[in-house]
C-alpha atoms as a printed R data frame, in Angstrom:
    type eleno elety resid chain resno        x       y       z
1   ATOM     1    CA   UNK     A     1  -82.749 -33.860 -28.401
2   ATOM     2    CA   UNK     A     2  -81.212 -36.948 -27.033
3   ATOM     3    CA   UNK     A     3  -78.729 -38.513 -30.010
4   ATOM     4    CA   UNK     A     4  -79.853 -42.117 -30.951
5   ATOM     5    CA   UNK     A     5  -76.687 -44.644 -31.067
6   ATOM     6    CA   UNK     A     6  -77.123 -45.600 -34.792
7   ATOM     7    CA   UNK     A     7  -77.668 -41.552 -35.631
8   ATOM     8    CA   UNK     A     8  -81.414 -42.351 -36.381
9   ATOM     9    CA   UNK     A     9  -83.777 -39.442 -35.971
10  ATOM    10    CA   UNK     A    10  -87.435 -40.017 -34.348
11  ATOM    11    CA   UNK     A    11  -89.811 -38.501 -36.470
12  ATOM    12    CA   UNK     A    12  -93.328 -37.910 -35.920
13  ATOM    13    CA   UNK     A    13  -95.934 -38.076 -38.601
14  ATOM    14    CA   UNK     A    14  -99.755 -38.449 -37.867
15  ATOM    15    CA   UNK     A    15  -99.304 -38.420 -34.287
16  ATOM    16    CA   UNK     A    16  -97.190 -41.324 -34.521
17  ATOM    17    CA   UNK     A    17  -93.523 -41.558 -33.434
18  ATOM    18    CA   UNK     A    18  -90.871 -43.207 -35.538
19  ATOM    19    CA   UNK     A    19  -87.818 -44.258 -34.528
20  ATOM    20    CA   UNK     A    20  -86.539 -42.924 -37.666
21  ATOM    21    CA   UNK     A    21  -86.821 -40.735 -40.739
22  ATOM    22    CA   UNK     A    22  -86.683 -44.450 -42.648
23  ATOM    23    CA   UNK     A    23  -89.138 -46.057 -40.801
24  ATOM    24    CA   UNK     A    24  -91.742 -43.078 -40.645
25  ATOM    25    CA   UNK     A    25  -91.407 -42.835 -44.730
26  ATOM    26    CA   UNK     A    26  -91.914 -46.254 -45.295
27  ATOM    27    CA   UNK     A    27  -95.133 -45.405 -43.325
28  ATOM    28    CA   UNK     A    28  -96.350 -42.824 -45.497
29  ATOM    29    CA   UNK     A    29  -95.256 -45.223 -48.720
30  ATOM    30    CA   UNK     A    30  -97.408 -47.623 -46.884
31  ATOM    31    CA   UNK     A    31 -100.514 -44.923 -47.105
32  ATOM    32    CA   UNK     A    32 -100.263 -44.436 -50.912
33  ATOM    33    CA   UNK     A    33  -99.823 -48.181 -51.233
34  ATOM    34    CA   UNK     A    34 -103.338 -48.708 -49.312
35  ATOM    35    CA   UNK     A    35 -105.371 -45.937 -50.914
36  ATOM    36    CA   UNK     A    36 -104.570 -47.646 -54.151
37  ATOM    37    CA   UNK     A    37 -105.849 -50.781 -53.353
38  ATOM    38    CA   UNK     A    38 -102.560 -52.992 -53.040
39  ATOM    39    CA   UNK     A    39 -102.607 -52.801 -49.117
40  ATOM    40    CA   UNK     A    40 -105.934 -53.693 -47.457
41  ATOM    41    CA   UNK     A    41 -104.373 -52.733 -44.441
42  ATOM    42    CA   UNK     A    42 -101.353 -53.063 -41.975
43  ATOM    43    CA   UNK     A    43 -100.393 -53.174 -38.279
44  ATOM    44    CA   UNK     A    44  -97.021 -51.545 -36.529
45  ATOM    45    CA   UNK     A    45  -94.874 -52.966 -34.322
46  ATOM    46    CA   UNK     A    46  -96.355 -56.415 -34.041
47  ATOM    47    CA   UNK     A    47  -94.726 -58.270 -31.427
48  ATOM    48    CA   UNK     A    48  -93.600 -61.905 -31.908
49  ATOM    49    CA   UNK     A    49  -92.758 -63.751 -28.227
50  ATOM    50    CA   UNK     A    50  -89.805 -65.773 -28.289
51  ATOM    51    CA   UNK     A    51  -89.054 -68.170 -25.331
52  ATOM    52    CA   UNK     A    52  -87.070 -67.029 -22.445
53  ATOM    53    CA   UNK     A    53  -89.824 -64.353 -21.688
54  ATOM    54    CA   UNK     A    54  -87.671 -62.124 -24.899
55  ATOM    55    CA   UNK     A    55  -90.163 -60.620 -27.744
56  ATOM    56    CA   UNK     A    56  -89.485 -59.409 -31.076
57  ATOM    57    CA   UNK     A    57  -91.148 -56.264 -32.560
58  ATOM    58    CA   UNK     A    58  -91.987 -56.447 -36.242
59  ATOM    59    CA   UNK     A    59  -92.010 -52.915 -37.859
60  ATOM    60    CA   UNK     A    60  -94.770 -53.662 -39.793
61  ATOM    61    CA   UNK     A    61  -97.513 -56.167 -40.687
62  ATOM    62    CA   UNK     A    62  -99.046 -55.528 -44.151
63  ATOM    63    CA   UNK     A    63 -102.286 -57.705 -45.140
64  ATOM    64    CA   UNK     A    64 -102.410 -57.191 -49.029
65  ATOM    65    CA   UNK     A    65 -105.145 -56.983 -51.915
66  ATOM    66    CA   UNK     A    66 -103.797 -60.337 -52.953
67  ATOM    67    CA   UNK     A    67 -104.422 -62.063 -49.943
68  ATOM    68    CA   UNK     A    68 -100.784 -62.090 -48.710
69  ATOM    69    CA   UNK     A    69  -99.292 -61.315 -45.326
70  ATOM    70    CA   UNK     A    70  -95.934 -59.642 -45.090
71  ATOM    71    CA   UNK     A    71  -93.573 -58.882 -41.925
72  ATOM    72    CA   UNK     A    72  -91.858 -55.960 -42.811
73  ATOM    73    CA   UNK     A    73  -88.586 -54.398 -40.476
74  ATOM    74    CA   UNK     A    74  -87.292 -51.073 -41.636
75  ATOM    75    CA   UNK     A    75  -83.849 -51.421 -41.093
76  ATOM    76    CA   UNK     A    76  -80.659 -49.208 -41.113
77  ATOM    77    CA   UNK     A    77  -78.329 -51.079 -39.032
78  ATOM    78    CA   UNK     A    78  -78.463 -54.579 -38.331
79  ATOM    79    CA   UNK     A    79  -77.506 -55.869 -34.607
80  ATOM    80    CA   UNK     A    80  -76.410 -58.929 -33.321
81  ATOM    81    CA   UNK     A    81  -78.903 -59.402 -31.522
82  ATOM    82    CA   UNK     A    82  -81.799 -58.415 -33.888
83  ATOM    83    CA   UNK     A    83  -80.349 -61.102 -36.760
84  ATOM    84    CA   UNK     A    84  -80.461 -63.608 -33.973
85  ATOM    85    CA   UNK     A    85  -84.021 -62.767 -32.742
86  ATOM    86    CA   UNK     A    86  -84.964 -62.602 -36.617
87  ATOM    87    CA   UNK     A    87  -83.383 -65.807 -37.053
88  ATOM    88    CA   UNK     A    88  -85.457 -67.288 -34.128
89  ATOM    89    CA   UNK     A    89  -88.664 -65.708 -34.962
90  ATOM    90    CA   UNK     A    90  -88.008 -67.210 -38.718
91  ATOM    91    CA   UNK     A    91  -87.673 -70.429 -37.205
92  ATOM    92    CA   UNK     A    92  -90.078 -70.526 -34.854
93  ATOM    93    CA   UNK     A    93  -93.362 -68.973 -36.726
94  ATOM    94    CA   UNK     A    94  -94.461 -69.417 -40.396
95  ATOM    95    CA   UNK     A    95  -93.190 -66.584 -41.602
96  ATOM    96    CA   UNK     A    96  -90.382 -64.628 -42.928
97  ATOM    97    CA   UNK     A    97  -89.344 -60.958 -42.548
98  ATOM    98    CA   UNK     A    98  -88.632 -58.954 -45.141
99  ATOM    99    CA   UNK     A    99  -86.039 -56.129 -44.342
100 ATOM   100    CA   UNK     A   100  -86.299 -52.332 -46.021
C-alpha cells in the first residue's frame, strides 16, 4: 500500500473508494441521514471550475428534506492551496462550504 502524505487511508465501502477512513464514514452517516428522511439525496465529488482552467472538487453535495443545498468537504488537513481554491469557489459561486 502506497502511504498517503497526510497519513490518510483509502477506504472502500460500497464499491466506492475514499480517500480516507473520514471521508468514507461521513458517507455511511450520509446513508442513515437519507433513509430517515433528512437527506433527499446527495452527489460526491462535485466539481466547481475556477478560472485559469483549475477546478475544485467538493466532497459532497447534499440536497435536504428542507429544501436546502449544502457543499460539504471532509477535511483532515487543510492546504494552502485548498483554503485558497475554497476561498475562490466561495467567492465566485453562491455558496459556501461547510468543512467536517
Amino acid at each position: 500500500m502506497i502511504k498517503h502524505k497526510f497519513r490518510a487511508i483509502p477506504t472502500t465501502i460500497d464499491n466506492i473508494r475514499f480517500a480516507s477512513k473520514k471521508e468514507a464514514k461521513y458517507y455511511s452517516e450520509l446513508l442513515v441521514r437519507q433513509k430517515s428522511g433528512e437527506v433527499v439525496f446527495f452527489l460526491r465529488q462535485t466539481p466547481f471550475h475556477l478560472p485559469g482552467g483549475i477546478k475544485y472538487v467538493c466532497d459532497f453535495t447534499l440536497f435536504l428534506a428542507n429544501g436546502s443545498v449544502e457543499f460539504i468537504d471532509v477535511k483532515g488537513m487543510k492546504t494552502p492551496i485548498y483554503i485558497t481554491k475554497k476561498k475562490i469557489v466561495e467567492d465566485l459561486y453562491p455558496v459556501n462550504i461547510i468543512e467536517v
